[in-house]
MDAnalysis code that builds the backbone (N, CA, C; Angstrom):
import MDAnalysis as mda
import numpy as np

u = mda.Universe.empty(252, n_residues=84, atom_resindex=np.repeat(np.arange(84), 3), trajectory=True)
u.add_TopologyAttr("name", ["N", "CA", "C"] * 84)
u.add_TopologyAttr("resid", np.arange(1, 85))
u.add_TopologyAttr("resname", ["UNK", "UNK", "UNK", "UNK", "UNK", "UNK", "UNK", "UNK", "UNK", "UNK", "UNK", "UNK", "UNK", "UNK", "UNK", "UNK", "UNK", "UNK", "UNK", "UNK", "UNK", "UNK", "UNK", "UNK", "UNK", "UNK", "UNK", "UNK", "UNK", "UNK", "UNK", "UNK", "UNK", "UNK", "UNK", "UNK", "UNK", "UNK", "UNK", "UNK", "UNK", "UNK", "UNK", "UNK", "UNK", "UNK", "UNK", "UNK", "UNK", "UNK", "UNK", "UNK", "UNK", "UNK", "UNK", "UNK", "UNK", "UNK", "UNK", "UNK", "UNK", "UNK", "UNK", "UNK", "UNK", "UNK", "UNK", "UNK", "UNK", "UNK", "UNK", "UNK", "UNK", "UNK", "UNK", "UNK", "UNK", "UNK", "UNK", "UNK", "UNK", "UNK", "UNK", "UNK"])
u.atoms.positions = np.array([
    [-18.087, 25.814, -33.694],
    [-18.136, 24.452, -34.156],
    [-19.469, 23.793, -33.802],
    [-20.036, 23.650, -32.681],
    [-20.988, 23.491, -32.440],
    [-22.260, 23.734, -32.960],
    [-22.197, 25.703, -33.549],
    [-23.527, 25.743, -34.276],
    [-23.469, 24.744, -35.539],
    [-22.057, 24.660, -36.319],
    [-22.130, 23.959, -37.453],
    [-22.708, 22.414, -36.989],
    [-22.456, 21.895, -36.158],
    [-23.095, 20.663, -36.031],
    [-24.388, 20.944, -36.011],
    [-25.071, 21.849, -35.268],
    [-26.668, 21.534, -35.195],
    [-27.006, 21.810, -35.974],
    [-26.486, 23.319, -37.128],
    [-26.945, 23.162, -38.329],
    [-27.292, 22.064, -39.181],
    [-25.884, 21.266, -39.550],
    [-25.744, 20.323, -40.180],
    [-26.436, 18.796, -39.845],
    [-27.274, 18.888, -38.286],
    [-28.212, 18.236, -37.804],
    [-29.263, 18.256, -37.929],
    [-29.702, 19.226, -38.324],
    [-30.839, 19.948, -38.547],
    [-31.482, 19.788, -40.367],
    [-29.857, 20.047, -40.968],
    [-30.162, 19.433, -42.365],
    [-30.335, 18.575, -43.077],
    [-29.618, 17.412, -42.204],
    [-29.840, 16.141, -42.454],
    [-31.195, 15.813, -41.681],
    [-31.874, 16.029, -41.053],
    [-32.861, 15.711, -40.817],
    [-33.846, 16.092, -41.330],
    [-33.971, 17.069, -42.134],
    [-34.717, 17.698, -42.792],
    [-35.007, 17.180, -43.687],
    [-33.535, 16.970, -44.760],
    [-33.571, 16.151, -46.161],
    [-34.198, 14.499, -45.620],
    [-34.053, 13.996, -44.255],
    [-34.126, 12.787, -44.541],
    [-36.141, 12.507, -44.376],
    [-36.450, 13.344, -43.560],
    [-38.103, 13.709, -43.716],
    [-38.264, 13.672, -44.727],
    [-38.075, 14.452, -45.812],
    [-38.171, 14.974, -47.175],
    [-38.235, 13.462, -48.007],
    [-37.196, 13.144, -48.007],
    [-36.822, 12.424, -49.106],
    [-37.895, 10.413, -48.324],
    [-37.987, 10.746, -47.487],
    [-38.720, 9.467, -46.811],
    [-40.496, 9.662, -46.708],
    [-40.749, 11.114, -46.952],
    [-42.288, 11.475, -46.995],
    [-43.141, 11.382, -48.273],
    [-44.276, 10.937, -48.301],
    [-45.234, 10.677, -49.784],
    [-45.103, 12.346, -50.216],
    [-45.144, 13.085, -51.488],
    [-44.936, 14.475, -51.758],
    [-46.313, 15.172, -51.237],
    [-47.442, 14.154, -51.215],
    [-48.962, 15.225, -50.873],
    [-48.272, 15.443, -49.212],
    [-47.601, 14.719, -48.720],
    [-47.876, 15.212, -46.943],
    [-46.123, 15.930, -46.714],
    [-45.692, 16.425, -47.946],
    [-45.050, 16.987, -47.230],
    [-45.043, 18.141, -46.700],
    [-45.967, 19.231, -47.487],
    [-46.366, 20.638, -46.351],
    [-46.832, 20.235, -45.000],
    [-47.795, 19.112, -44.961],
    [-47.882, 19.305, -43.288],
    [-46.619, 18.296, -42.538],
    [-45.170, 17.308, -43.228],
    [-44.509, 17.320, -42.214],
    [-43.801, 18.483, -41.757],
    [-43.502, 19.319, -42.920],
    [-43.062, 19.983, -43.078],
    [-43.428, 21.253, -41.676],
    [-44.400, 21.718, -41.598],
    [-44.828, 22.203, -40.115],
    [-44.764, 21.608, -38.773],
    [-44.640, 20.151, -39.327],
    [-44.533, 19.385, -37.711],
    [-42.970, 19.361, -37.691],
    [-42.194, 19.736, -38.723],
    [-40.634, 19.679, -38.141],
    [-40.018, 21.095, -37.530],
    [-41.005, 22.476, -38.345],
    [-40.728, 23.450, -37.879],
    [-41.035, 23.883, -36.857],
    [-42.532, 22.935, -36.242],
    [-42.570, 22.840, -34.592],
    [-41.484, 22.515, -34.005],
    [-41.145, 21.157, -34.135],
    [-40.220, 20.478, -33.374],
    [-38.980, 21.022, -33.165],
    [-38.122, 21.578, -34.759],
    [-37.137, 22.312, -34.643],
    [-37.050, 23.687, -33.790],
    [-38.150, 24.094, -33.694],
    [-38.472, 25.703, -32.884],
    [-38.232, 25.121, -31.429],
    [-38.668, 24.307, -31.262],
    [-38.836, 23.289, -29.915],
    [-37.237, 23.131, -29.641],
    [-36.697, 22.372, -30.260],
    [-34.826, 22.321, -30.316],
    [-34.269, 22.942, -30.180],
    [-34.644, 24.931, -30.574],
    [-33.869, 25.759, -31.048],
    [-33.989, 26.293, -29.646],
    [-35.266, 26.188, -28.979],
    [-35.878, 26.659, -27.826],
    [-34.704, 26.295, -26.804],
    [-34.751, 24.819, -26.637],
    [-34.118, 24.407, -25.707],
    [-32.644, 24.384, -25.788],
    [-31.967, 24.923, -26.888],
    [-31.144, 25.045, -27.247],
    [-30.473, 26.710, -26.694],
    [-31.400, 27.249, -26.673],
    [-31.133, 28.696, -26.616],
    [-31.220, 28.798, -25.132],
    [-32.264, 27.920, -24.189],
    [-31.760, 28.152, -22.414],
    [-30.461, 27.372, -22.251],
    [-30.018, 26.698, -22.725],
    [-28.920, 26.350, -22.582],
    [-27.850, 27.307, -22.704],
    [-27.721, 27.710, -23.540],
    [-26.921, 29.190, -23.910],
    [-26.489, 29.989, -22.916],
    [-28.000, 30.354, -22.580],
    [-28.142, 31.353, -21.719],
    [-28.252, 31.217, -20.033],
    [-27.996, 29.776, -19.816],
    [-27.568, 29.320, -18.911],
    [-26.232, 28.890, -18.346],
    [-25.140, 28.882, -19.409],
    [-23.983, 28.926, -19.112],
    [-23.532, 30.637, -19.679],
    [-24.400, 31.376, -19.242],
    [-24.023, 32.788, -19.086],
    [-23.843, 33.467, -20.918],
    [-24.093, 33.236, -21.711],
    [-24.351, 34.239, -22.779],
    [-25.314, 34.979, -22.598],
    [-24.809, 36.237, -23.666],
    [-25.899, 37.380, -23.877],
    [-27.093, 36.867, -24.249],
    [-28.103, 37.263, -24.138],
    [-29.639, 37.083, -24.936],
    [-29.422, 37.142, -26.569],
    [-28.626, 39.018, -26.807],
    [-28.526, 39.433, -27.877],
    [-27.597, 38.787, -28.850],
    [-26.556, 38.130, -28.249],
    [-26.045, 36.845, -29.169],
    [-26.526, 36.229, -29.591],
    [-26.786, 35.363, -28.532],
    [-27.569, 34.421, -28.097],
    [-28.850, 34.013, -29.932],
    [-29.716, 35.218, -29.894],
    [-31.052, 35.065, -30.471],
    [-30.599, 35.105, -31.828],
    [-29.195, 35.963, -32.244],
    [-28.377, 35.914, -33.944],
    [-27.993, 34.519, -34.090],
    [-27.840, 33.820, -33.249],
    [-27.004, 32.387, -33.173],
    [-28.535, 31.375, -33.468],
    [-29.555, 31.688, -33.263],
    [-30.380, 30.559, -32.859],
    [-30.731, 31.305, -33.882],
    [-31.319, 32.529, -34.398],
    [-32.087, 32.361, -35.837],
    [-31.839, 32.113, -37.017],
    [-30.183, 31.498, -37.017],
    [-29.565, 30.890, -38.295],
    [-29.693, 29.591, -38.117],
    [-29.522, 28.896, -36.754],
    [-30.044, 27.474, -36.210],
    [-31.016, 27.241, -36.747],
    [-31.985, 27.920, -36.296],
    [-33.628, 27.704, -36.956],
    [-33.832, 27.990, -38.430],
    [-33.333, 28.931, -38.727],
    [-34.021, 29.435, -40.288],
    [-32.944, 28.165, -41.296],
    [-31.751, 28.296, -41.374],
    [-31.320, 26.825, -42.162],
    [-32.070, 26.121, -42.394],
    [-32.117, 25.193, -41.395],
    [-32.923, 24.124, -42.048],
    [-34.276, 24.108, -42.521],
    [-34.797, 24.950, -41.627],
    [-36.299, 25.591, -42.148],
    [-36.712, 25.763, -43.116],
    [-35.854, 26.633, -43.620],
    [-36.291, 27.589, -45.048],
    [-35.826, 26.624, -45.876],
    [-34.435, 25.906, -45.768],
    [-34.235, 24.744, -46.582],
    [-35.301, 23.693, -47.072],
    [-36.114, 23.026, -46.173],
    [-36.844, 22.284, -46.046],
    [-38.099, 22.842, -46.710],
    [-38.438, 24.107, -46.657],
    [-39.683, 24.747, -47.237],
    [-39.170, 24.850, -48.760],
    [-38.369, 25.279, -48.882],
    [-37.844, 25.551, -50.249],
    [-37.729, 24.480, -50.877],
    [-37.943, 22.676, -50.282],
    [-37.527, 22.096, -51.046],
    [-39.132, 20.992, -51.282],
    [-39.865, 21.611, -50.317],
    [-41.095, 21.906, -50.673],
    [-41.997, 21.894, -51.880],
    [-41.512, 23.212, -51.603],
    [-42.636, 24.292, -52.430],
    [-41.500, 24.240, -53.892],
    [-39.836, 24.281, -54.223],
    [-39.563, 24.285, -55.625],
    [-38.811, 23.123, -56.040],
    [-38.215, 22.029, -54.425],
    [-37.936, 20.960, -54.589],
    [-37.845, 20.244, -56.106],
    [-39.243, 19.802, -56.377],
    [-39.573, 18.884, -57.196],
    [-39.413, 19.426, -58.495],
    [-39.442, 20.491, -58.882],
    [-39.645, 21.038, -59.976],
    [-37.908, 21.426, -60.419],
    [-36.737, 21.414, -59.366],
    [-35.591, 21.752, -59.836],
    [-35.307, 20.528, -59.824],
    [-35.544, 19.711, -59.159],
    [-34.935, 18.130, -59.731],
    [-35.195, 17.773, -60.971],
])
């Protein structure tokens, strides 16, 4: 339940960058969120692994955390405008 929330935290924040950014700057917010989110996913993942999970879980769990919204956000990018 939890990953679904940060997912779904992650997406809404994404779309709301998106949809609140001029279209020339959105490739570079677009990198400053995949910092930040890597940053989230980061601190997200010692947490994990501080109330005793595997690593090897652990890193399957956080690269769907991260890549969601990510790739979402790039994708809406780069073909965004053109499928609207």
């Amino acid at each position: 339940m939890r990953t679904l929330l940060i997912i779904a935290l992650g997406v809404a924040a994404v779309l709301l960058l998106l949809r609140y950014c001029p279209v020339a700057r959105r490739a570079p917010a677009m990198v400053g969120f995949s910092l930040v989110w890597l940053a989230v996913c980061a601190w997200n993942l010692s947490v994990g692994l501080s109330h005793g999970h595997a690593l090897g879980e652990e890193l399957l769990v956080h690269a769907v955390l991260f890549g969601v919204p990510v790739a979402l956000g790039w994708w809406r990018v780069r073909w965004g405008d053109a499928a609207a």
